[in-house]
MIMARRO-77103 format. One record per residue: residue number from 1; residue in one letter; x, y, z of N, C-alpha, C in turn. Coordinates in pm, 1 decimal. Example, Ala and Ser with C-alpha at 12.3 -4.5 7.8 and 13.67 -1.06 7.14 Angstrom:
BEGIN
+-----+--------+----------+----------+----------+----------+----------+----------+----------+----------+----------+
: num : residu :     n.xx :     n.yy :     n.zz :    ca.xx :    ca.yy :    ca.zz :     c.xx :     c.yy :     c.zz :
+-----+--------+----------+----------+----------+----------+----------+----------+----------+----------+----------+
:   1 :      A :   1319.0 :   -569.0 :    780.0 :   1230.0 :   -450.0 :    780.0 :   1320.0 :   -330.0 :    780.0 :
:   2 :      S :   1285.0 :   -225.0 :    708.0 :   1367.0 :   -106.0 :    714.0 :   1290.0 :      3.0 :    787.0 :
+-----+--------+----------+----------+----------+----------+----------+----------+----------+----------+----------+
//
This chain:
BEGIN
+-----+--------+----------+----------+----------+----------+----------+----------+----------+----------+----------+
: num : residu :     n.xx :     n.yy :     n.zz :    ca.xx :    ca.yy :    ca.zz :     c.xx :     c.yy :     c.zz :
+-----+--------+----------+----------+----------+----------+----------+----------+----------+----------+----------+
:   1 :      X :   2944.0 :  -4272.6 :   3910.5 :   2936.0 :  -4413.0 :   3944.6 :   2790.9 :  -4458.9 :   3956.8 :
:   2 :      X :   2706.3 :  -4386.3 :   4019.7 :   2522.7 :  -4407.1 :   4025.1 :   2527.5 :  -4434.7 :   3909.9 :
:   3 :      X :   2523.4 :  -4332.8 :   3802.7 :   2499.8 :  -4352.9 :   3655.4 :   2555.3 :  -4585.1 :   3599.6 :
:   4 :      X :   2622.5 :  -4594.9 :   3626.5 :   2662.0 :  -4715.9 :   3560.3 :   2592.3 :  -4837.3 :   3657.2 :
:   5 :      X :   2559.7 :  -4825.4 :   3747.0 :   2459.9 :  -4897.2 :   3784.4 :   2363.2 :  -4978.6 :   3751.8 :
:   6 :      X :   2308.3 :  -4926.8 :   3705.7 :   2211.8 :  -4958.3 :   3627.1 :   2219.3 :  -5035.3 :   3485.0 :
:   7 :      X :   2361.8 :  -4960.7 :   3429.9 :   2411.6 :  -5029.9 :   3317.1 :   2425.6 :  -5190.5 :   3345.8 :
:   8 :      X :   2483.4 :  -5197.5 :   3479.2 :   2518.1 :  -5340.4 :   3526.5 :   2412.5 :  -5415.8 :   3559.1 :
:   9 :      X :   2306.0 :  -5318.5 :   3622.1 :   2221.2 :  -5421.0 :   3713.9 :   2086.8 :  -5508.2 :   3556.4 :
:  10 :      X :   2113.7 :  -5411.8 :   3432.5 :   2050.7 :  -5479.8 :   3325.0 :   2125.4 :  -5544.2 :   3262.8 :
:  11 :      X :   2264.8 :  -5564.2 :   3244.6 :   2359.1 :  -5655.2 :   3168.1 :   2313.4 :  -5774.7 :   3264.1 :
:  12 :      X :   2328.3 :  -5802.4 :   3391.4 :   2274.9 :  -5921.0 :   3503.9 :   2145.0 :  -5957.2 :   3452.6 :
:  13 :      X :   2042.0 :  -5864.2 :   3460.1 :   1941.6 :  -5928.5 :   3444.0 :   1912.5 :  -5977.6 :   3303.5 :
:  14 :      X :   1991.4 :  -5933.6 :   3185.2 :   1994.9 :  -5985.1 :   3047.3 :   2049.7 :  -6090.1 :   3052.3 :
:  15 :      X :   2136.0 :  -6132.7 :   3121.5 :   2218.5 :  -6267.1 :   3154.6 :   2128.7 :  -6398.5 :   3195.0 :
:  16 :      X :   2068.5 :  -6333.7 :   3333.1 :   1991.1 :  -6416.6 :   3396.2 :   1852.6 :  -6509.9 :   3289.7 :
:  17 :      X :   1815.6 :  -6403.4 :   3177.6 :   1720.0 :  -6439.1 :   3112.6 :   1785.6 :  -6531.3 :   3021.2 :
:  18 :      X :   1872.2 :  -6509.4 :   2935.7 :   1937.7 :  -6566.0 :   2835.0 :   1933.6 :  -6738.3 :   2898.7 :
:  19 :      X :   1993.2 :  -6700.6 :   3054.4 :   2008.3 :  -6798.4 :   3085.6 :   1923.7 :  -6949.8 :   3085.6 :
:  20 :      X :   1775.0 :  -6848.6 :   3165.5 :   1646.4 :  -6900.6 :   3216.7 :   1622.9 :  -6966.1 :   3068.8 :
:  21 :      X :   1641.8 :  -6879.4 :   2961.9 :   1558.9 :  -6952.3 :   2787.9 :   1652.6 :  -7040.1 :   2746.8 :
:  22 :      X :   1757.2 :  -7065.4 :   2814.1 :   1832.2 :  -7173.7 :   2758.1 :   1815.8 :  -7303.0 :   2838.1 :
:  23 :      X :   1766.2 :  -7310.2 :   2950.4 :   1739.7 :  -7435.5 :   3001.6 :   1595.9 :  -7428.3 :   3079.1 :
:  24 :      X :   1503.9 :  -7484.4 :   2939.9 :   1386.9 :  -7480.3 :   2998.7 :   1353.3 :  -7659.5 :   2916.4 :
:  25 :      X :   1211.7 :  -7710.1 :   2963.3 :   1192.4 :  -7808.8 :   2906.8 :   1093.8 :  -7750.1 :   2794.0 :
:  26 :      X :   1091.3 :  -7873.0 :   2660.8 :   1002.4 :  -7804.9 :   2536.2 :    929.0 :  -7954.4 :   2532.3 :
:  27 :      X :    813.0 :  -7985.9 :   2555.9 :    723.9 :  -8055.1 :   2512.6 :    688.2 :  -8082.3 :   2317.5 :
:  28 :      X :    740.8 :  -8193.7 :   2279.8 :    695.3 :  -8187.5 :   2145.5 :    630.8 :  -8364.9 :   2086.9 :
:  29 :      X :    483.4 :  -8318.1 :   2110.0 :    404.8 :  -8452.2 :   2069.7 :    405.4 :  -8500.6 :   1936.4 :
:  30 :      X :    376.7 :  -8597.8 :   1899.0 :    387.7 :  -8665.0 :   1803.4 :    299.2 :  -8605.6 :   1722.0 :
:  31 :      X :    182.2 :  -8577.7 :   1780.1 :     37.3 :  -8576.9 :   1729.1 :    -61.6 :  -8510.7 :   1818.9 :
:  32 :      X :   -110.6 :  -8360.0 :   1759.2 :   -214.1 :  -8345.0 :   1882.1 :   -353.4 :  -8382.4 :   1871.0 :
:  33 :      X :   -371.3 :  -8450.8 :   1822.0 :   -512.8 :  -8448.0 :   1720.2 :   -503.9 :  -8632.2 :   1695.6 :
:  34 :      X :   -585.6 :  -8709.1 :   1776.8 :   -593.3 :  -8844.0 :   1725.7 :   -777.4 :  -8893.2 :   1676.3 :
:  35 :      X :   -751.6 :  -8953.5 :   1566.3 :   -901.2 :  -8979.7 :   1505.0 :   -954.6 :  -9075.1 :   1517.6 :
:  36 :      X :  -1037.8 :  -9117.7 :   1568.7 :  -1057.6 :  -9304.5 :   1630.9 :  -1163.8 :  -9334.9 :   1500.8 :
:  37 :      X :  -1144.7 :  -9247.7 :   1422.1 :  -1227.0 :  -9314.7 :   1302.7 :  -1377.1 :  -9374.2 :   1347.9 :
:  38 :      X :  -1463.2 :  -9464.5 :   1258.6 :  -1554.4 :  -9501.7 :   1288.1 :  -1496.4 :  -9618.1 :   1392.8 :
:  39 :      X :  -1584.9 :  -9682.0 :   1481.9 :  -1600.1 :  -9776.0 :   1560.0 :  -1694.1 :  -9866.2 :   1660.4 :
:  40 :      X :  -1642.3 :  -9960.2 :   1683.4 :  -1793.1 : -10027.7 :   1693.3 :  -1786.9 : -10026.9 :   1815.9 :
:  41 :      X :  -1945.9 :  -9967.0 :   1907.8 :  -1975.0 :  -9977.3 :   2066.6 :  -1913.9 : -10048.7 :   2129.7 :
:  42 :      X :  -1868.1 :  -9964.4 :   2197.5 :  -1790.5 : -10117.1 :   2359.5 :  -1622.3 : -10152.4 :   2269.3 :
:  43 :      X :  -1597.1 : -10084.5 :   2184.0 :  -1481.7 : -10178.0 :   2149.7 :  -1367.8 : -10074.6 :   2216.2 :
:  44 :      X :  -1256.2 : -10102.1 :   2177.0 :  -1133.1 : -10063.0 :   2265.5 :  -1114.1 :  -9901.6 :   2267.3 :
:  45 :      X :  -1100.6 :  -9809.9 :   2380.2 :  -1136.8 :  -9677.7 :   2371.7 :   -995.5 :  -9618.1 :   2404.6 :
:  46 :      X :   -882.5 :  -9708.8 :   2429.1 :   -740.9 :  -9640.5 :   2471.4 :   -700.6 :  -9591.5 :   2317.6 :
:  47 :      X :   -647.1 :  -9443.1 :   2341.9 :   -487.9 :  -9410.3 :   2260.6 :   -401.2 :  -9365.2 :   2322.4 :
:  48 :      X :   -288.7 :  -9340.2 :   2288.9 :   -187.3 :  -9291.4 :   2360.4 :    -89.2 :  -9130.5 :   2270.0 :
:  49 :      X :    -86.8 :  -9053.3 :   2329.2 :    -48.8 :  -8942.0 :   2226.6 :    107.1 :  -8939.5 :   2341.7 :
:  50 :      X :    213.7 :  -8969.0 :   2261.6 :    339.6 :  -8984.5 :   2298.8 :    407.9 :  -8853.3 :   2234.1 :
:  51 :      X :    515.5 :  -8811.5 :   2346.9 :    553.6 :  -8706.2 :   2281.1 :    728.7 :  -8699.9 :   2380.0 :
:  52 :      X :    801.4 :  -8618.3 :   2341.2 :    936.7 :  -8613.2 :   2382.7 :    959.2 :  -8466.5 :   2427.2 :
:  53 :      X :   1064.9 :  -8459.4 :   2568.9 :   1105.4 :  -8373.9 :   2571.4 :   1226.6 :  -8292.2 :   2486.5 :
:  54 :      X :   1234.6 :  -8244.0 :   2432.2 :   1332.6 :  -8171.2 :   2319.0 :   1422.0 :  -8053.1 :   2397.2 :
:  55 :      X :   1361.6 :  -8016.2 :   2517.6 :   1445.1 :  -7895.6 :   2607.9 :   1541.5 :  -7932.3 :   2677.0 :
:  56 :      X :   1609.8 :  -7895.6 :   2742.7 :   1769.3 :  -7890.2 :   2830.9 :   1716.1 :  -7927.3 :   2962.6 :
:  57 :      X :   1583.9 :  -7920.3 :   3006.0 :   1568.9 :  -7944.0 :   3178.2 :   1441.5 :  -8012.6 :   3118.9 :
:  58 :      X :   1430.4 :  -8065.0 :   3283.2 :   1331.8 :  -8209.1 :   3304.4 :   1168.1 :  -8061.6 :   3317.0 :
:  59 :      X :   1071.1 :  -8204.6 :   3234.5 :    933.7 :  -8164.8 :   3180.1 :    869.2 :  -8187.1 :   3297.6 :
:  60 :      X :    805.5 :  -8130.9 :   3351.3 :    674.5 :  -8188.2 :   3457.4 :    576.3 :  -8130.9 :   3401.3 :
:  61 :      X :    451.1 :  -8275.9 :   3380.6 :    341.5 :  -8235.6 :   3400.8 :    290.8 :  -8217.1 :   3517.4 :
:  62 :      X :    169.9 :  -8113.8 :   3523.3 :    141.6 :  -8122.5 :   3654.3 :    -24.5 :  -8123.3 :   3673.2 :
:  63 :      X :    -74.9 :  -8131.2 :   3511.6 :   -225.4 :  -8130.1 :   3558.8 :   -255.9 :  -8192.5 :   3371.7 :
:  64 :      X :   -354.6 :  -8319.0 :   3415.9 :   -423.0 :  -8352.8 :   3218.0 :   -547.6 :  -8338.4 :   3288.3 :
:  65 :      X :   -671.8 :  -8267.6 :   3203.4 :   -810.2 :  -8257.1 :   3237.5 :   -906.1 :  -8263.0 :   3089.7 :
:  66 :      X :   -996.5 :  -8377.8 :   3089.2 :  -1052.5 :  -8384.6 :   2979.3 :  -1183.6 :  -8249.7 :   3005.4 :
:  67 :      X :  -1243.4 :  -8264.1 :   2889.4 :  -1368.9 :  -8168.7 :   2877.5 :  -1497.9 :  -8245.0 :   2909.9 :
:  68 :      X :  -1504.2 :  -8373.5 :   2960.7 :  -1600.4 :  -8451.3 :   2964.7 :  -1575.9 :  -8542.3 :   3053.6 :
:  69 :      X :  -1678.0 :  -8587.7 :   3140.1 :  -1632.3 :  -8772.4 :   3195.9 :  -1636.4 :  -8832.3 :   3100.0 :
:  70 :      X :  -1632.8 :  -8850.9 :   2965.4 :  -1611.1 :  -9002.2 :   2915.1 :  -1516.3 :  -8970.2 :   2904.1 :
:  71 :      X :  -1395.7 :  -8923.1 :   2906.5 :  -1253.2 :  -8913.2 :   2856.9 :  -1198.2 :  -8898.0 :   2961.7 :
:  72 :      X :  -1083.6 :  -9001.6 :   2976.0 :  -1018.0 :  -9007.5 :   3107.2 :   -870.8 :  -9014.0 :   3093.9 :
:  73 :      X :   -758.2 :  -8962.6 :   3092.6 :   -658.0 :  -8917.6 :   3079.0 :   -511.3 :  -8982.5 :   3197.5 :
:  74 :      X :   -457.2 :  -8974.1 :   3135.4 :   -343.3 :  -9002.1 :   3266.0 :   -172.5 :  -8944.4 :   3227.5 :
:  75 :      X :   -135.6 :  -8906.6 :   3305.0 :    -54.1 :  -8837.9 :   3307.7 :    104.1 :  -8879.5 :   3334.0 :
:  76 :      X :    243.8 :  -8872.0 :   3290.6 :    338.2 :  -8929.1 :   3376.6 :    330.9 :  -8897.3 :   3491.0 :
:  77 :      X :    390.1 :  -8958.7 :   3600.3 :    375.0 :  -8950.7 :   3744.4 :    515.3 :  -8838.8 :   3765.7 :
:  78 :      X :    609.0 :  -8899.9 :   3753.5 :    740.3 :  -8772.9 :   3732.5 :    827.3 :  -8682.0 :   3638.6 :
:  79 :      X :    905.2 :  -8594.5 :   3702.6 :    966.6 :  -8565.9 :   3562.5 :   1001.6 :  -8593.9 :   3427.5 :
:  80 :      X :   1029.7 :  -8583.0 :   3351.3 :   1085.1 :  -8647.5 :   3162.0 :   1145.6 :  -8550.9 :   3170.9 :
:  81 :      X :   1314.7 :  -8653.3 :   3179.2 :   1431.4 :  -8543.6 :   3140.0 :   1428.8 :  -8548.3 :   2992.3 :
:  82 :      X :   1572.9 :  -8431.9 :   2970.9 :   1591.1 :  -8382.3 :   2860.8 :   1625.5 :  -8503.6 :   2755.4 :
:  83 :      X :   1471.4 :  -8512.4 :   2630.5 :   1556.4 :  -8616.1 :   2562.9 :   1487.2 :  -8758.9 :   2582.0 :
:  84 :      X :   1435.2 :  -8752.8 :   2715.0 :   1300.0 :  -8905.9 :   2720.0 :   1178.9 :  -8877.0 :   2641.8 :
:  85 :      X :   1149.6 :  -8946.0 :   2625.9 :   1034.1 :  -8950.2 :   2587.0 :    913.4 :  -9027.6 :   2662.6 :
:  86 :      X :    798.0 :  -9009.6 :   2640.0 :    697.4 :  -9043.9 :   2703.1 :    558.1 :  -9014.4 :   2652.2 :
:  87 :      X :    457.2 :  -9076.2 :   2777.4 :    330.0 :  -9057.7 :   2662.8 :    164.9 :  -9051.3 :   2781.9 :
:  88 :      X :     96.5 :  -8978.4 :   2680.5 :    -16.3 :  -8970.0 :   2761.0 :   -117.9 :  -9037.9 :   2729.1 :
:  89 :      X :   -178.5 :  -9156.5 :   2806.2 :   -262.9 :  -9209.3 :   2803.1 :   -443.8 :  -9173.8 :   2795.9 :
:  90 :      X :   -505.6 :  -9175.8 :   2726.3 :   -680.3 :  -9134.8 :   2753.3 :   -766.8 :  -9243.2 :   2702.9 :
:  91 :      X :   -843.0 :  -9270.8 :   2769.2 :   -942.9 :  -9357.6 :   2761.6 :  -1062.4 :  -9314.5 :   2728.2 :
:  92 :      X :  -1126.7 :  -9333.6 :   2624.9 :  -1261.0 :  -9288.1 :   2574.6 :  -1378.2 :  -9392.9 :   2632.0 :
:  93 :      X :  -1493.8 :  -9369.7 :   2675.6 :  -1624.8 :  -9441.3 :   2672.6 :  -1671.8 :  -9457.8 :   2553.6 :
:  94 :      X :  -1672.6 :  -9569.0 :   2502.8 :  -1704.7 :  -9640.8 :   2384.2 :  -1801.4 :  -9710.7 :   2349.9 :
:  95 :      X :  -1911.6 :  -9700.1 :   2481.8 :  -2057.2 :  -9708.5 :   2502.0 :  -2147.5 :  -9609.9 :   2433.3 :
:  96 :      X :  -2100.1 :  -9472.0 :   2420.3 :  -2128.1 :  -9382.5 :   2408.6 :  -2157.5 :  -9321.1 :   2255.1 :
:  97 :      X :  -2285.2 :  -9369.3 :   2173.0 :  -2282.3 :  -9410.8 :   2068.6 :  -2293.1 :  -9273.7 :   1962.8 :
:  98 :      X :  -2228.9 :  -9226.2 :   1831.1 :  -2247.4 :  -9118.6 :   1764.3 :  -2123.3 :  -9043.4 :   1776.3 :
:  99 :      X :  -2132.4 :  -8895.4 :   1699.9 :  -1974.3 :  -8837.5 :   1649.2 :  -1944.9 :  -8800.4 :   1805.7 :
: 100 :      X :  -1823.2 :  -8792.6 :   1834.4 :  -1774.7 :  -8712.7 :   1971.3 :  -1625.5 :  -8621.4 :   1907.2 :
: 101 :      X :  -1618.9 :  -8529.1 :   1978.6 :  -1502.7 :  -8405.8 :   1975.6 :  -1444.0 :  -8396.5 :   2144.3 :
: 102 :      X :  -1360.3 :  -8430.6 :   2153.1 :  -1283.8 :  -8407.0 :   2319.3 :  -1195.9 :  -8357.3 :   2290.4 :
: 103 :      X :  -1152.3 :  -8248.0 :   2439.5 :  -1033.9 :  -8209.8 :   2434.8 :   -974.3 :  -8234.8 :   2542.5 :
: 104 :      X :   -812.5 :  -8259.4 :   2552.0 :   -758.6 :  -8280.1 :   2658.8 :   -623.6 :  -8179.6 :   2686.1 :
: 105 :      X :   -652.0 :  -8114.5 :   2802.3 :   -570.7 :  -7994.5 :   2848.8 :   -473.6 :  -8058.1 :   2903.9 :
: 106 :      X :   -370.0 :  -8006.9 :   2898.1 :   -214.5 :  -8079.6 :   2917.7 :   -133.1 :  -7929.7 :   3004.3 :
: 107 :      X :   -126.5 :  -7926.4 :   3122.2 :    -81.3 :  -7819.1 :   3166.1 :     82.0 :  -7868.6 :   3192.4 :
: 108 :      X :    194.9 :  -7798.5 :   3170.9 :    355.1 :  -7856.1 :   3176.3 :    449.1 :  -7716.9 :   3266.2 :
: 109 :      X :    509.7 :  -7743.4 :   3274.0 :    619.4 :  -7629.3 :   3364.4 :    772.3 :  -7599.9 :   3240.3 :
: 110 :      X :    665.6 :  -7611.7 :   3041.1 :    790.5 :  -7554.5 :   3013.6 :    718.1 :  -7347.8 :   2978.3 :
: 111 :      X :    796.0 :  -7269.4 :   2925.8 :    856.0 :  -7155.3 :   3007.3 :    698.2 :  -7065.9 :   2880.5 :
: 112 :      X :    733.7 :  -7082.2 :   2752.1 :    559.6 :  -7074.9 :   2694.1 :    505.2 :  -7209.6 :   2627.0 :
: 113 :      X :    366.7 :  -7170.7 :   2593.6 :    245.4 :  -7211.1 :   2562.0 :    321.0 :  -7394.4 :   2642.9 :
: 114 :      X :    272.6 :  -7318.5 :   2824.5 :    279.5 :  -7443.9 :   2918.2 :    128.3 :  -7472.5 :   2892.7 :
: 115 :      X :     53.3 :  -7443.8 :   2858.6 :   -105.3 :  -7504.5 :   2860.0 :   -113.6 :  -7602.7 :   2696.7 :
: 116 :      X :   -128.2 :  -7713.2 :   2675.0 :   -153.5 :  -7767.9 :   2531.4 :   -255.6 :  -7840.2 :   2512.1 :
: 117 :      X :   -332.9 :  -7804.0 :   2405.6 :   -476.0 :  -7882.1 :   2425.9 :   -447.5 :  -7997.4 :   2327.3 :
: 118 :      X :   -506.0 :  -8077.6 :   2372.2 :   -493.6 :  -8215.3 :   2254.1 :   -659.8 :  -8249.3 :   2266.8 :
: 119 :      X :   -664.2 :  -8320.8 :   2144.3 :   -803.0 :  -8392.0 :   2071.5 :   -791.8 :  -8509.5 :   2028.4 :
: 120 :      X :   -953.0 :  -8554.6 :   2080.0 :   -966.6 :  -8674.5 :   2003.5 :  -1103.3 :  -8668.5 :   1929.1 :
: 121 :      X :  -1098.8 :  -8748.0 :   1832.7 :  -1237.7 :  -8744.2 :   1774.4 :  -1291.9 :  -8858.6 :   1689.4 :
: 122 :      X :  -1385.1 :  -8872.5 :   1650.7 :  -1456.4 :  -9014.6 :   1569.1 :  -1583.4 :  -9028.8 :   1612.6 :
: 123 :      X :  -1606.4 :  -9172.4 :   1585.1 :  -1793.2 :  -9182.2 :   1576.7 :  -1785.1 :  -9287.9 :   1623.9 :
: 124 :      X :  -1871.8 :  -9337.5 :   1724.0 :  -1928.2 :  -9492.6 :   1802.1 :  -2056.6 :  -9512.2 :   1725.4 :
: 125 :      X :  -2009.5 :  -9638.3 :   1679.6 :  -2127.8 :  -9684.9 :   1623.3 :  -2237.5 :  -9729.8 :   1692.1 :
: 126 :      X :  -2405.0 :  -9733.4 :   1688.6 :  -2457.2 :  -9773.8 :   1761.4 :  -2495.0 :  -9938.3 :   1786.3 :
: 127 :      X :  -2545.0 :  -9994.6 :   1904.6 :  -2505.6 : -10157.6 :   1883.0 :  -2577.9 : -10191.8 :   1816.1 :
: 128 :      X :  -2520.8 : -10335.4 :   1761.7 :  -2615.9 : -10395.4 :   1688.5 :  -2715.3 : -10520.7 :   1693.8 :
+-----+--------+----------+----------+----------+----------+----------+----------+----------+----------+----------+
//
């Protein structure tokens, strides 16, 4: 009887997992990578990189962090159940004249790759 023990106590825990990978949330953006192309100083620095949950349980973000102060990020405030969609806001400094490369870290509570980096990139023109 010791002997089958074990048989059981890994059929449970094979269960438990099956389980855990079947209801997790899956983050899937539209776009990770947005290009603000050329543009002229001071002009409008918002995009929005929108993306949907595609998993069985509700998405929380719980942390967006740019690589820079000119890039300022915002995050949903609560969960995105299974199936909403939603979107992340970043604001670029557009004062800030010449090519720029940002990245924005997207940390989520689904089960892998919860860390997602997103980018933005383009050129501020200088004023004229």
């Amino acid at each position: 009887m010791t002997t089958k023990f074990p048989i059981y106590l890994f059929l449970a825990l094979l269960s438990f997992t099956a389980y855990a990978q079947e209801s997790a949330p899956i983050i899937e953006f539209e776009t990770t990578t947005i290009d603000y192309g050329t543009i002229e100083n001071g002009s409008d620095g918002e995009r929005i990189f929108s993306f949907t949950n595609v998993g069985n349980a509700d998405l929380i973000i719980t942390n967006v962090q740019s690589s820079c102060g000119c890039t300022i990020p915002k995050k949903p405030e609560g969960p995105i159940a299974p199936g909403e969609k939603s979107e992340i806001i970043v604001r670029y400094d557009t004062k800030r004249e010449g090519p720029f490369r940002k990245t924005i870290t997207v940390t989520t509570n689904q089960a892998t790759d919860a860390i997602i980096a997103l980018k933005i990139k383009g050129t501020v023109l200088p004023v004229q």
